[in-house]
C-alpha positions as CSV (number, residue, x, y, z in Angstrom):
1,X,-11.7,36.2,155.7
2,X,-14.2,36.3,159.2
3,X,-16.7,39.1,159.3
4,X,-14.8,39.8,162.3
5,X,-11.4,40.6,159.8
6,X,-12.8,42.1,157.5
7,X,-14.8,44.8,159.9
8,X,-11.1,45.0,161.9
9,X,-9.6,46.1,157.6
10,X,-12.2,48.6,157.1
11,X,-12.3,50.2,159.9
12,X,-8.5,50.5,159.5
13,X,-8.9,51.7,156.2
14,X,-11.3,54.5,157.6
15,X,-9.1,55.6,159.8
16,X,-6.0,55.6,158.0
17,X,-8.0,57.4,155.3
18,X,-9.5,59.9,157.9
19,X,-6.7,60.9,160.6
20,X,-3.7,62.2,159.7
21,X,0.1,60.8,160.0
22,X,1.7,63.0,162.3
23,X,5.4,62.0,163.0
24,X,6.4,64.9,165.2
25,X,3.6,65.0,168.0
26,X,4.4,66.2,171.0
27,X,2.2,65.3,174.4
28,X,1.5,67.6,176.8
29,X,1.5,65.8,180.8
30,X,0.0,68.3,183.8
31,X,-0.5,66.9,187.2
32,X,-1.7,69.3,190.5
33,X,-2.2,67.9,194.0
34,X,-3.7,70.2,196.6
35,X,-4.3,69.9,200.0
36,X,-3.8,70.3,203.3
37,X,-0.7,69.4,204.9
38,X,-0.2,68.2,208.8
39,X,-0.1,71.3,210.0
40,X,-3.4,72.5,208.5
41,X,-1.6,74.7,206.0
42,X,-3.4,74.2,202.1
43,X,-0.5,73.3,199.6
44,X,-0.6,72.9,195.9
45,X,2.1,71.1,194.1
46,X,2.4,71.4,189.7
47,X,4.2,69.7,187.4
48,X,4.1,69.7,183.1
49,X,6.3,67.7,181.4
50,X,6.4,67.7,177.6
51,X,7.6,64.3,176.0
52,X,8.9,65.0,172.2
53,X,9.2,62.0,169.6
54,X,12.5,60.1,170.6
55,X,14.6,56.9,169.2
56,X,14.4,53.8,171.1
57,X,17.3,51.8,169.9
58,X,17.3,52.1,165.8
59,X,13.7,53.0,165.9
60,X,12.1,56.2,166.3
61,X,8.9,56.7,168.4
62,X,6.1,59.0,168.4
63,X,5.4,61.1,171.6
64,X,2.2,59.0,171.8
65,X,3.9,55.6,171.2
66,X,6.8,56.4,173.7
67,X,4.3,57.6,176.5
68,X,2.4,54.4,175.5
69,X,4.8,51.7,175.5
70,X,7.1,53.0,178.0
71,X,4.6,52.0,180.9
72,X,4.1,48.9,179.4
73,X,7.1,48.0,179.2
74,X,8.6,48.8,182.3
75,X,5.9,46.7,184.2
76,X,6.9,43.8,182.5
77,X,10.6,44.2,182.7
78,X,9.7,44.8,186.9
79,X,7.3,41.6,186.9
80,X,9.8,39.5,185.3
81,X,12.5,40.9,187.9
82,X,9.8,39.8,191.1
83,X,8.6,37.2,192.6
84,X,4.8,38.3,191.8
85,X,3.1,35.3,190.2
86,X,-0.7,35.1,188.6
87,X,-2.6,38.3,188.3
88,X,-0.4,42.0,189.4
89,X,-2.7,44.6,190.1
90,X,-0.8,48.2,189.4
91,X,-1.4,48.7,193.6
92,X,0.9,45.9,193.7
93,X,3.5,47.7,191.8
94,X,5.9,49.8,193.9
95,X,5.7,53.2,192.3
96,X,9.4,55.1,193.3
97,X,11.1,52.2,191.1
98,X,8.5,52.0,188.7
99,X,8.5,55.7,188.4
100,X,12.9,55.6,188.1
101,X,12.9,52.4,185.9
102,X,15.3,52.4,183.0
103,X,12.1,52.7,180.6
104,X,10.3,55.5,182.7
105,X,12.7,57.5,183.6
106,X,14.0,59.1,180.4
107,X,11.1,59.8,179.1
108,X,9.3,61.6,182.4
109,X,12.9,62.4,184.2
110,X,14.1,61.1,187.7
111,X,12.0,61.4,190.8
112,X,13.3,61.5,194.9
């Protein structure tokens, strides 16, 4: 085994050893925009979402793994759809149908 292995299983068995299995987390998401609008008036816009464990097919996923791989996913299922090539930089990726993709969507609900 490479030094580079075997630092990767013990640090793995540290943490395994150290941090607790928690199968029912739930996260927390809180956003807040404020500013003025184009009349001068100050605004504020809120929004919390909480994202419980959920089943992806036969598989159920921690709040943290859904929240996680969701994203992920969703980009890639959107850059194999386009006609980006080479390097994507998130810019690049239009948010509304990123944000109301199949992946995102039930996880952080619809937007307009």
């Amino acid at each position: 085994m490479k030094n580079t292995d075997a630092a990767i299983k013990t640090l793995q068995e540290k943490m395994e050893s150290a941090i607790p299995h928690i199968e029912n987390d739930q996260i927390v998401l809180y956003a807040a925009v404020e500013g003025k609008d184009r009349h001068g008036v100050l605004r504020r816009s809120e929004v919390s979402k909480l994202i419980y464990p959920q089943n992806v097919g036969i598989h159920r996923l921690r709040a943290i793994q859904t929240t996680t791989a969701a994203p992920m996913v969703q980009a890639a299922f959107m850059l194999m759809e386009s006609e980006h090539k080479g390097v994507v930089l998130q810019s690049q990726i239009d948010p509304k149908p990123f944000l109301n993709g199949n992946f995102i969507a039930p996880i952080y609900g619809y937007i307009n």
